[in-house]
N, C-alpha and C positions, 0 to 999 in steps of 0.2 A: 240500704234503700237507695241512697243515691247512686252506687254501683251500680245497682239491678235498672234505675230510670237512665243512667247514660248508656246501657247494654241498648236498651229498650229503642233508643234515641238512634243508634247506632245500625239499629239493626232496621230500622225504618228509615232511613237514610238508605241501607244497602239495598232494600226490598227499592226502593226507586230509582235505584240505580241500573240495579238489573231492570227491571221494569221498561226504563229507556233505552238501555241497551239490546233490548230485546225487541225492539221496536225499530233499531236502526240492524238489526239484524234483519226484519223481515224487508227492510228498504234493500236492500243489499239482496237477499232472495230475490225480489222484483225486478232487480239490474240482472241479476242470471237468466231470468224467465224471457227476458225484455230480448236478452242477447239469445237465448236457444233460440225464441220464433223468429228470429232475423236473422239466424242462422240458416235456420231450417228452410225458411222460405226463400230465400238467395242461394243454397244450393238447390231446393228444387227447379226456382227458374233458369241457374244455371245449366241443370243437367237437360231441362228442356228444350232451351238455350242452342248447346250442342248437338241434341238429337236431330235440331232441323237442321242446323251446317254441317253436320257428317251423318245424313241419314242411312246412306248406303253401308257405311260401316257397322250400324247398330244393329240396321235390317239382320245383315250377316253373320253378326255376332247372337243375333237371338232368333237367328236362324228362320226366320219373314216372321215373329211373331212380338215385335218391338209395337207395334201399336196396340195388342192388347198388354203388354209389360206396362207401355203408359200408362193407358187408362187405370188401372190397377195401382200402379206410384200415384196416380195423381187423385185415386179413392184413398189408399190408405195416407199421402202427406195431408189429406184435408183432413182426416181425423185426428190427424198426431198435432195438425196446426191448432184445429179446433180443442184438445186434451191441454193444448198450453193457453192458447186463450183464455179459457178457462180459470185455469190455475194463478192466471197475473190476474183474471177479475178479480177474484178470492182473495190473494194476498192483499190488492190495493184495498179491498172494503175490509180485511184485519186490519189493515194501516192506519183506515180513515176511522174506524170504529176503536183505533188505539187496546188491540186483542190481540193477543198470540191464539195460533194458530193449536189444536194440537197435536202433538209428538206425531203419532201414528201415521196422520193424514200427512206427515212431512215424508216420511218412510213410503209411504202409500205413493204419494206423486214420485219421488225418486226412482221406486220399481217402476211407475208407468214411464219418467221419462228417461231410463235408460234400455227399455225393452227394447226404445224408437230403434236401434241401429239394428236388433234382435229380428224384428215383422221386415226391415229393407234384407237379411240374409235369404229371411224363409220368402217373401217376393222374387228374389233373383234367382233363389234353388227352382221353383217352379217352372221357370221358362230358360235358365242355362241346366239346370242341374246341379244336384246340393252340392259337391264337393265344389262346381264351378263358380257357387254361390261363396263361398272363402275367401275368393280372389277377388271382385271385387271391393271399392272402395267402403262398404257398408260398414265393415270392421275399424274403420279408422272412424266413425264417429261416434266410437264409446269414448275416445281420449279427451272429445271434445265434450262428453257429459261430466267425465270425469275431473279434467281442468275446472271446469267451471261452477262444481258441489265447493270449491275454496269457498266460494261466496255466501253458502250458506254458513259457515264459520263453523262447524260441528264437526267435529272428528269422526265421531261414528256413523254421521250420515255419508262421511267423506269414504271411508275403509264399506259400508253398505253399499252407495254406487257400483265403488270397484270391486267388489266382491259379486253383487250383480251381476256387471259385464263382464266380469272373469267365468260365475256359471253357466252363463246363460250362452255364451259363445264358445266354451269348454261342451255344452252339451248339445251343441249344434254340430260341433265338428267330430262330436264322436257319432252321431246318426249320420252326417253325411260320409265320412273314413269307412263306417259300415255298410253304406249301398255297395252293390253291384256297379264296377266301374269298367269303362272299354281301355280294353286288353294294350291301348297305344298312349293311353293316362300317362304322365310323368308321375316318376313315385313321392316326391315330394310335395306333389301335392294332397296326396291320400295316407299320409306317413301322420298320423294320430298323436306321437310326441309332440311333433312342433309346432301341433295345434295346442297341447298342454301348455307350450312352455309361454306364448301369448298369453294365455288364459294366467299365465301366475304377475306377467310381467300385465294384465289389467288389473289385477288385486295388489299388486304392490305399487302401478301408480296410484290405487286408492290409498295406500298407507302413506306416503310421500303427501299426497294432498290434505289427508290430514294432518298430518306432520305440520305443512305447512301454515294452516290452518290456526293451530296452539301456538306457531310463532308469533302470528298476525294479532292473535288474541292477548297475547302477553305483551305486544306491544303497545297493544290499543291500551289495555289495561296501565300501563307504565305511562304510559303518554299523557291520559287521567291522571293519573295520581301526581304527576310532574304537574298538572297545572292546576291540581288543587291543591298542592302545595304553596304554588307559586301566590294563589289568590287567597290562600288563609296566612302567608307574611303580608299581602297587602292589607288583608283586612286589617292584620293584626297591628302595622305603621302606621297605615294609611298615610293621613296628611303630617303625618307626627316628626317624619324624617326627612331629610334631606333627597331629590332626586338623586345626587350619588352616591349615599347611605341604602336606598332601596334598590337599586342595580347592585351593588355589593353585597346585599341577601338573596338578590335573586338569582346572581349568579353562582354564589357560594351555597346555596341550598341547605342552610343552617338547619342541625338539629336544634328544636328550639325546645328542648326537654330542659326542665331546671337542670341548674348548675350553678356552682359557688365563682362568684368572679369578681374582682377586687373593680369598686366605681365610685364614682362623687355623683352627690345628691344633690341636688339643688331645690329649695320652695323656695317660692316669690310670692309673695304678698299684695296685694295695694290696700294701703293705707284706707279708713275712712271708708269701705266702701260700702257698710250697710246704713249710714247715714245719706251717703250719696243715691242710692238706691231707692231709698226708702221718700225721697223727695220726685224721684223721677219715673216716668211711666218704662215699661218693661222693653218696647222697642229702643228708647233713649240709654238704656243699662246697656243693651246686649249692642249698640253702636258703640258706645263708649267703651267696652270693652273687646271688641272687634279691635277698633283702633291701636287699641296698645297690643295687644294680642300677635297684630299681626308682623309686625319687625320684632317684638321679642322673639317669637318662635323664628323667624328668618336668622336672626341672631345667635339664637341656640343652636340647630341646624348646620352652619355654615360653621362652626366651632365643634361640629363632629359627636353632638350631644340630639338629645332624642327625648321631644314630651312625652310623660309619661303620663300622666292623667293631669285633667283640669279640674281645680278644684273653686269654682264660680268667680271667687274672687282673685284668681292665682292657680301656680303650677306648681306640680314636679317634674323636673328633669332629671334625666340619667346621660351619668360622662363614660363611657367605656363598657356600657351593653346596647347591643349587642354584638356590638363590634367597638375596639379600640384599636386607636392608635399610641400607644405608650403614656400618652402626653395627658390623661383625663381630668389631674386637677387643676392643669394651667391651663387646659381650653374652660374648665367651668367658670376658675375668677375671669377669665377674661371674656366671659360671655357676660358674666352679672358688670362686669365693669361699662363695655359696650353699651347694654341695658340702660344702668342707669344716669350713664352718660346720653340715649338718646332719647329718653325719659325726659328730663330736663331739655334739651334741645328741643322737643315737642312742642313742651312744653311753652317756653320762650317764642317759638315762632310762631303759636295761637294755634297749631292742627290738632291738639290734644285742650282737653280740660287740665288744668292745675293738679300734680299728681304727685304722690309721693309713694315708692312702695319699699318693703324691706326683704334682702334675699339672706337666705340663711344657707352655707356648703359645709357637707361634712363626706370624709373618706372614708372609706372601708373594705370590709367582704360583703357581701349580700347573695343571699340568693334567685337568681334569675330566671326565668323561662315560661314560656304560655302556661298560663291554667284555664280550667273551665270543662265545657261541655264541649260535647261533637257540636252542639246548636251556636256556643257562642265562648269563645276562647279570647284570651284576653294576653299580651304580652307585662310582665308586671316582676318587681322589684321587690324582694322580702330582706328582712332585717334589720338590726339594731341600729344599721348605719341610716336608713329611714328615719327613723325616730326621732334620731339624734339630730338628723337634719332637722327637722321641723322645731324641736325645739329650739337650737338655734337659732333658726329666724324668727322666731316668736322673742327671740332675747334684747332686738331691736329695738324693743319697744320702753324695752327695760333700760336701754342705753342712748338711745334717743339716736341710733346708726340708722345706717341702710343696707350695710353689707358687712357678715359675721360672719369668719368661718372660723373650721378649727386646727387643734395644732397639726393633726397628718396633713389637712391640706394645705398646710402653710411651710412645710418642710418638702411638699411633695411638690409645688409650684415656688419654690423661694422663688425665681425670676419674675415671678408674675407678683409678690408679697414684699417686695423690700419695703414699701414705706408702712407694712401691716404695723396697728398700735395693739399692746398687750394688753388686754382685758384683764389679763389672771384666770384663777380657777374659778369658774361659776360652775353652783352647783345647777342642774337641769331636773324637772319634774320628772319624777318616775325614777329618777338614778342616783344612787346611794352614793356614787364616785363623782367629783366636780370633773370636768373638762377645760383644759386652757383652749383660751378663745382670743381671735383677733380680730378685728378691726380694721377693714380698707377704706370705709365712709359712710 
């Protein structure tokens, strides 16, 4: 059951992923639209542009019938202008309606907006004549429909375009190759292969665009997943670690799957505190424990260790996950030393209440790594070496200390333990075997 609800969880998570992704895909549709009608219309002014600074040439080339040629470019680009107008109104009210469009009607505008260079052949064939209609520039602005389907991000819309203007100018050139041509024609112009072989070389930049396309995809996709990576190790430290503890997960891009890895445990204690509590209003608790709170954790932290959970009165820490540096039982005593040296010091100078707390360290293996849900994962510590910790510093009470640990971490930090005093073997609840136990204060 719980399987079936994180599936569940999982998959409604994915369903809104897409969702927004789907949404910044149609943003991206809108930046192609945006760019064809400003294409479109900067070349028609341009070409109308030209026709008045070289009129004598157009005249002659369209043999005196260039002013109605215009008129006729300047009917059909106000329809092709108006077919895109259109189609950006449409997208923007999907955008703003937060709706995907669907499929078909995506396929639908791509055939109309790649005919556009298709209606400029059969415009030119009419007043040069179709074979003469090939030559010009008409044909070069399938490249530009086909470049720019990258942006709809769709493969198959991408290889559709080019397929488009691969048939559609394949079947142009074989009606015009079969007019009746004057007998003084250059034969490469009427020569039907090398109109084929355009027509494969605009179907294969469609494959190339989609091509393109999967890469762009797979990186966006990658680029996500990098940064949700990166913000579920935040969530999962947050304020728990050191800033160059969480630069060293972020840039090591840790699997944080369990795994067995040898750490020291630390609980801390304070002393008295549901008596002290129990006197004082809840804002007065949660300042008083801010206060100490906030150099112990600095203290931990800066010793290469990592809170792991707070437990109202007190902590756990962990020496040597999720990252170590060799050194985990001599940075823990010397964080609890630290501690409860400036404990006392707080103390003494009147910025703290009168305190006393007791920390208890113990060494071992444990098992490490996030658990939880896709909703809520948690970074966490499993093991007998837990346990053990805790009852150790529960043993202060028993010996009237402040600081207990045990024999691995007293062998595993000797430099940090020489003035440790022997306890002996005490036995500990829940364990059949006693453990030797030391003694720093």
């Amino acid at each position: 059951m719980m399987r079936l609800r994180g599936l569940k969880r999982r998959q409604t998570i994915s369903t809104v992923f897409e969702n927004e992704f789907a949404l910044e895909i149609l943003k991206s549709d809108k930046l192609r639209v945006t760019i064809l009608l400003c294409a479109w219309t900067g070349t028609f002014l341009t070409l109308m542009l030209l026709s008045f600074i070289f009129s004598a040439q157009f005249q002659n080339s369209f043999h005196g019938r260039f002013n109605a040629f215009r008129l006729n470019l300047l009917i059909g680009s106000t329809v092709s202008s108006t077919c895109l107008l259109v189609e950006l109104l449409v997208i923007d009210r999907l955008i703003k309606m937060r709706k995907q469009g669907r499929p078909v009607m995506r396929y639908l505008s791509a055939f109309i907006e790649t005919s556009i260079p298709t209606l400029g052949l059969i415009l030119s064939s009419q007043f040069l004549g179709p074979v003469y209609g090939l030559a010009t520039p008409a044909p070069f602005a399938y490249g530009i429909f086909i470049v720019l389907s990258v942006l709809r991000l769709d493969f198959r819309l991408c290889v559709f375009t080019g397929a488009v203007a691969a048939v559609e100018y394949v079947t142009f050139a074989w009606y015009a190759t079969n007019q009746t041509m004057p007998a003084n024609i250059e034969p490469i112009l009427v020569g039907f292969p090398q109109h084929l072989f355009k027509g494969c070389l605009l179907l294969g930049t469609g494959l190339v665009a989609g091509m393109v396309t999967i890469q762009i995809k797979r990186r966006i996709l990658r680029s996500i997943e990098t940064i949700a990576e990166r913000n579920r190790i935040s969530r999962t430290f947050g304020e728990y670690v050191s800033p160059a503890v969480m630069n060293m997960l972020l840039d090591l891009k840790p699997d944080l799957r369990s795994e067995i890895k040898d750490v020291c445990v630390m609980f801390l204690d304070i002393r008295d505190f549901t008596g002290f509590a129990e006197k004082r209003s809840p804002e007065e608790v949660v300042t008083y424990l801010e206060s100490l709170f906030e150099f112990m954790i600095e203290i931990v932290n800066r010793n290469h260790g990592i809170i792991n959970k707070f437990l109202g009165d007190g902590f756990m820490a962990v020496f040597g996950a999720p990252l170590s540096d060799g050194a985990d039982c001599a940075n823990a005593v010397r964080s609890a030393q630290e501690i409860l040296a400036r404990v006392r010091d707080e103390a003494e100078q009147g910025r703290i209440l009168p305190t006393t707390v007791g920390i208890g360290l113990h060494a071992g293996e444990a098992v490490t790594g996030s658990i939880g849900s896709a909703l809520r994962r948690e970074y966490t510590v499993i093991g007998d070496v837990v346990n053990l910790a805790s009852r150790i510093e529960k043993l202060n009470k028993q010996f009237g200390s402040q600081l207990l640990i045990s024999e691995m971490v007293s062998r595993a930090a000797a430099s940090e333990t020489s003035g440790a005093v022997s306890r002996g073997t005490v036995k500990v609840r829940g364990r059949e075997e006693g453990i030797q136990i030391f003694q720093l204060a």
